[in-house]
C-alpha positions in Angstrom: 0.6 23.1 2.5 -0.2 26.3 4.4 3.2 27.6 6.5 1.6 26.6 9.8 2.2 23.6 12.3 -0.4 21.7 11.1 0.8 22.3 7.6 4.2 21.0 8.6 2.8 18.1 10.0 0.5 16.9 7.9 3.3 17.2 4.6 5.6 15.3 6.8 3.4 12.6 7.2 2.5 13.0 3.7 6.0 12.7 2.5 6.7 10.0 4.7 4.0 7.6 3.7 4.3 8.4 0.0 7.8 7.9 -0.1 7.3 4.6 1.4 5.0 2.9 -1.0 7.8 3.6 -3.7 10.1 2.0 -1.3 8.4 -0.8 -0.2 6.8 -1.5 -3.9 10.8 -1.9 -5.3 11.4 -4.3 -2.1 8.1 -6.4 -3.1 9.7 -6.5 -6.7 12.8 -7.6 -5.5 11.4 -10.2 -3.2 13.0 -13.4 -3.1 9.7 -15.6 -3.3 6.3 -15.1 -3.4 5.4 -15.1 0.5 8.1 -11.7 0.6 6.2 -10.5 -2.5 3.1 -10.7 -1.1 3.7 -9.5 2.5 5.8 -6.7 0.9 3.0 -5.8 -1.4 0.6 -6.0 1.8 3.2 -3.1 3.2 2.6 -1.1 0.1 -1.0 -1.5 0.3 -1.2 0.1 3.9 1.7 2.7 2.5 -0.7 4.1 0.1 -3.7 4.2 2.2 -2.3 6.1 5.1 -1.3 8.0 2.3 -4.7 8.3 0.9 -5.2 9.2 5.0 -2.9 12.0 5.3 -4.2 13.9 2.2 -8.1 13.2 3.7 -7.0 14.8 7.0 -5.4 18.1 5.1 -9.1 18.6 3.8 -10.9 17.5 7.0 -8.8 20.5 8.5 -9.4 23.0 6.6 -5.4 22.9 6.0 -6.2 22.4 1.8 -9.5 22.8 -0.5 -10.8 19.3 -1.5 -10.8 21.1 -5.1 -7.2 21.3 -4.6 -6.4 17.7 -3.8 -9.3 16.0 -5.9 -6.9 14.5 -8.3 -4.6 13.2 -5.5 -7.0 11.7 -4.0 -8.0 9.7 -7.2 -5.2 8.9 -7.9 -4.7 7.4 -4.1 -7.8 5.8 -4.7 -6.8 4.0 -7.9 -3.4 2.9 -6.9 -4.6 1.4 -3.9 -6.8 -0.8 -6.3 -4.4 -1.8 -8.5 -2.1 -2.5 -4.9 -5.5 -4.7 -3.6 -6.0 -6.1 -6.9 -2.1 -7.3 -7.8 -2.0 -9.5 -4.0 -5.3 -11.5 -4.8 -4.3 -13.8 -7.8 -0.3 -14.2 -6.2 -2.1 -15.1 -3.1 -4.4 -17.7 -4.8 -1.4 -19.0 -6.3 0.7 -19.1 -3.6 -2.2 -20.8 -1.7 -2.3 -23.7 -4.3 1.0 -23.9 -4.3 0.8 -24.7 -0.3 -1.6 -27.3 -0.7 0.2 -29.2 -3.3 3.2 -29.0 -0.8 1.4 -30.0 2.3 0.1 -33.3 0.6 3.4 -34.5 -0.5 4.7 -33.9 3.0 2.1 -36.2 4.6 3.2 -39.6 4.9 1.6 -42.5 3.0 -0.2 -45.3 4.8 
């Protein structure tokens, strides 16, 4: 990043955000059921696209050269997917899982 505020800001921010999908995706491993999983994983998912954000902005203002960032940005792009894409099947399962639960706890007439 150029020596400039903006500069400074923007890897701040970069740092920050990037730091905290590491973070929150070793929480979401560590989650004690499936909900936490899945709610964690949903923090990691925004995590890595304000990420995604923060390296955008640095081209948008002229702060770096797209050239210079195009294989960040890829990479953003490809963990988010693989972010999106691990919540949808615990999700379906934890929604099944809710279903079964709800019908056992209604009472029989």
């Amino acid at each position: 990043m150029p020596r400039t505020i903006t500069g400074r800001v923007l890897a701040n921010q970069f740092a920050r955000s990037g730091t905290a999908v590491a973070a929150n995706y070793r929480a979401a491993c560590r989650g004690r059921s499936r909900a936490e999983f899945i709610a964690k994983l949903g923090i990691v998912e925004e995590e890595a696209d304000e990420t995604l954000f923060w390296l955008e902005l640095a081209i948008e203002s002229g702060a770096l050269p797209a050239n210079r960032l195009s294989d960040l940005l890829e990479e953003a792009n490809q963990l988010i997917a693989i972010f999106v894409a691990s919540r949808k099947p615990a999700r379906t399962s934890l929604n099944r899982q809710s279903k079964i639960g709800n019908r056992k706890s209604v009472p029989s007439l």
